[in-house]
C-alpha positions in Angstrom: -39.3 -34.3 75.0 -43.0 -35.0 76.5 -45.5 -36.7 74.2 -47.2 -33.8 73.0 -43.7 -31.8 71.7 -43.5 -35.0 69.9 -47.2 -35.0 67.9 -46.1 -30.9 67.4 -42.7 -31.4 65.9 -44.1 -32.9 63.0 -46.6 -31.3 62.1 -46.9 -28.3 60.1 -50.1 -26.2 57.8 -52.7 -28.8 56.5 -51.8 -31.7 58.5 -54.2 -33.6 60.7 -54.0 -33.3 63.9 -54.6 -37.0 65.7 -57.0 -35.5 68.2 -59.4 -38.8 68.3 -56.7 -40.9 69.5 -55.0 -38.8 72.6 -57.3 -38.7 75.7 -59.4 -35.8 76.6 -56.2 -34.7 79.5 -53.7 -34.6 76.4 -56.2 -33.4 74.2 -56.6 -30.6 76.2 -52.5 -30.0 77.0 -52.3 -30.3 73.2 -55.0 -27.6 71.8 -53.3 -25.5 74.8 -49.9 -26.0 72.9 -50.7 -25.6 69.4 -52.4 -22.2 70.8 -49.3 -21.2 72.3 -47.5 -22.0 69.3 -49.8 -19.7 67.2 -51.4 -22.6 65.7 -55.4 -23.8 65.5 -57.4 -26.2 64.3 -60.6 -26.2 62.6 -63.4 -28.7 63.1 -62.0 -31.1 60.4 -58.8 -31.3 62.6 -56.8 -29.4 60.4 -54.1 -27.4 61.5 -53.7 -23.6 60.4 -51.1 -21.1 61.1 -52.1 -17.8 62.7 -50.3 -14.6 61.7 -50.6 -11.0 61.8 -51.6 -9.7 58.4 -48.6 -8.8 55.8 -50.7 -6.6 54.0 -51.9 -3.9 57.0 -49.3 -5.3 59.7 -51.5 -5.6 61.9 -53.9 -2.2 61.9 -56.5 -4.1 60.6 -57.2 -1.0 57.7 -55.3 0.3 54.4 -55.7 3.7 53.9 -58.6 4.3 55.8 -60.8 1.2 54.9 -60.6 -2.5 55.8 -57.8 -4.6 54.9 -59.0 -6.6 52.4 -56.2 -9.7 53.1 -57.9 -9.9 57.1 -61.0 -8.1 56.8 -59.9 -5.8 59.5 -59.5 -8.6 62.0 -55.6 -7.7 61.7 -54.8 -11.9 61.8 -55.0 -14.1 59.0 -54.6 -18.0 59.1 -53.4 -20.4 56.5 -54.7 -23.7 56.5 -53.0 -24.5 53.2 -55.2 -22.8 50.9 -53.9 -18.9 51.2 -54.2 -16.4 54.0 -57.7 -15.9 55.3 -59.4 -13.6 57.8 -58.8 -14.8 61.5 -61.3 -13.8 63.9 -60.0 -14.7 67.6 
């Protein structure tokens, strides 16, 4: 298990992701992770979970108009404080 499968493993929604004490290398390796993982983080550090939307599964619209759980972006992300529109 490398270094940065460790810092992933036990994180989840709302946590804090450490990025002020890994080098910019690792910092890098581990953005690129968390991405691959579905995961972001917001410019507080905290981690959210992207998803495709349950309400539209993914069209983006509800009968004709814009979903209003994504906004007809089609992703939401949750960063511990309900699903909201996730603009890539």
């Amino acid at each position: 298990m490398t270094l940065v499968d460790r810092i992933i493993a036990d994180l989840s929604p709302v946590d804090v992701v450490p990025l002020d004490a890994v080098e910019d290398d690792m910092k890098r390796l581990l953005l690129d992770e968390l991405d691959r993982r579905g995961f972001v983080v917001d410019s507080r550090g905290v981690l959210g979970e992207v998803s495709i939307c349950s309400v539209c599964s993914g069209d983006g619209e509800v009968k004709g108009r814009a979903c209003p759980q994504c906004d007809g972006f089609a992703t939401t992300c949750n960063f511990g404080r309900g699903q909201r529109p996730y603009r890539q």
